[in-house]
C-alpha positions as CSV (number, residue, x, y, z in Angstrom):
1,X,13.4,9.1,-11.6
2,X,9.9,7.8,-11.2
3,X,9.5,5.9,-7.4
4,X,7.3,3.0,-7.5
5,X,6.6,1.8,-3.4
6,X,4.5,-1.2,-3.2
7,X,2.8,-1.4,0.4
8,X,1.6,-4.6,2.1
9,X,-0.8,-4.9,4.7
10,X,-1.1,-7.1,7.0
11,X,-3.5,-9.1,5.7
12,X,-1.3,-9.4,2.2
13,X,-3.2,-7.1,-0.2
14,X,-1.2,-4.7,-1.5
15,X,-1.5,-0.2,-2.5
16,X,1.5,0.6,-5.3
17,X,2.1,4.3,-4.7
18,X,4.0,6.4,-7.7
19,X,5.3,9.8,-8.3
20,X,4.4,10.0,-11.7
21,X,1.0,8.5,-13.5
22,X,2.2,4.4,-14.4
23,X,0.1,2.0,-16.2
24,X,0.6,-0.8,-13.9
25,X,0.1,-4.5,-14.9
26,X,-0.3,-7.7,-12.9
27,X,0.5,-11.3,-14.5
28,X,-0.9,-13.8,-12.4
29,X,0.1,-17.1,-13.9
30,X,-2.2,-18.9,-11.3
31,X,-5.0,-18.1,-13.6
32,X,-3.5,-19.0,-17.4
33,X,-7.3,-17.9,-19.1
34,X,-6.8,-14.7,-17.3
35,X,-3.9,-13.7,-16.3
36,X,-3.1,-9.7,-16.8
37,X,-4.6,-7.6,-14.6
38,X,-4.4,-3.6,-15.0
39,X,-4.6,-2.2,-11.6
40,X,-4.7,1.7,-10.7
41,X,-2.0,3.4,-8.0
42,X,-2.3,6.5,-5.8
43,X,-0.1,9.0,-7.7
44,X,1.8,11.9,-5.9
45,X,5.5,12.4,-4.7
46,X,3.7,13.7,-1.3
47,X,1.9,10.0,-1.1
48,X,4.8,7.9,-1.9
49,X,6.9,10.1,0.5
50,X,4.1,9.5,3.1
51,X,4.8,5.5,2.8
52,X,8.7,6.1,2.8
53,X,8.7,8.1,5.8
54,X,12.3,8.5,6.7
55,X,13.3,5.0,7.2
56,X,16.1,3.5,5.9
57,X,16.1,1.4,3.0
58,X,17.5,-1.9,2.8
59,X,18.9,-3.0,-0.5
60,X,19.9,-7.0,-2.0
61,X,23.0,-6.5,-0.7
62,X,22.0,-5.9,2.6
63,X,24.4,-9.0,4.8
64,X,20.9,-8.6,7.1
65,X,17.7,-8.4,6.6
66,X,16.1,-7.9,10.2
67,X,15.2,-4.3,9.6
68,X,17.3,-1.5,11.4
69,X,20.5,-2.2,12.7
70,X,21.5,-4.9,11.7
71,X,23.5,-4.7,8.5
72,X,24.4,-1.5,5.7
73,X,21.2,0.3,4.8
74,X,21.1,3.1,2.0
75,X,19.9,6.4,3.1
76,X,16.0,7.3,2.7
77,X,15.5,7.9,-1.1
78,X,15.4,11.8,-2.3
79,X,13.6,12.6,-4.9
80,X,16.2,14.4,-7.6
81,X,13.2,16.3,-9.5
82,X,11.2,19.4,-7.9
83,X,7.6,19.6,-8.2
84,X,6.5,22.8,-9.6
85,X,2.9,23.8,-8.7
């Protein structure tokens, strides 16, 4: 399975991160004369593991969502496929 991590900053840009190489789209509908964008994203498992860390990750079913503690959290995500160099 591919991992997609999208990364805000604090100012509210944003780096998407994938495994695998994506062909990654934005629709802005803010702009209707030109609204698709095609963006680029830093590819590598050892990059989006890098974002991941080894926090936990909250889910929509989370009964919180204030961050550790406070509610069910799924275990860090593992990637399932080995990289062979």
């Amino acid at each position: 399975m591919n991992r997609i991590v999208i990364n805000m900053d604090p100012q509210g840009g944003f780096t998407v991160y994938s495994d695998e190489p994506i062909e990654l789209l934005i629709v802005c509908d803010h702009a209707p004369n030109d609204r698709v964008y095609q963006m680029d994203a830093e590819i590598g498992v050892e990059k989006v593991q890098q974002q991941l860390r080894t926090d936990p990750v909250g889910h929509k079913h989370d009964s919180q969502t204030l961050g550790s503690g406070h509610g069910p959290r799924k275990p860090p995500s593992r990637r399932k496929l080995e990289v062979i160099k």
